[in-house]
N, C-alpha and C positions, 0 to 999 in steps of 0.2 A: 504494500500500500504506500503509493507514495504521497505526499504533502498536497502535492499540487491537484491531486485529483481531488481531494477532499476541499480544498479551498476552493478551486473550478464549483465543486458541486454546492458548497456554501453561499457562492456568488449567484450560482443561478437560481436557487430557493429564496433567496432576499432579492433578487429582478421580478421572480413571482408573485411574492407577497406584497413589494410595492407598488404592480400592474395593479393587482387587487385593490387595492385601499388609493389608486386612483382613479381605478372602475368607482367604486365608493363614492369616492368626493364628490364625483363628476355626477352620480345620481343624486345626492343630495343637493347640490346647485341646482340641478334642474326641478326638483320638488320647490326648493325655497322660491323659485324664481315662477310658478307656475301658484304658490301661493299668493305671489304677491299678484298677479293678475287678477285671481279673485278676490 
């Protein structure tokens, strides 16, 4: 097992989980913003 593979694989679970919680934002903007229209 070398270092690098495990850090590669660290890197790509934390690009995951921040796509995630920009998916997120990006829904709750558009909730907030459809609030305020009505």
């Amino acid at each position: 097992m070398q270092p690098f593979f495990s850090l590669e694989q660290y890197l790509l679970g934390y690009m995951v989980i921040a796509s995630y919680i920009l998916i997120f934002c990006s829904c709750i903007s558009c909730l907030y913003s459809f609030r305020r229209t009505y």
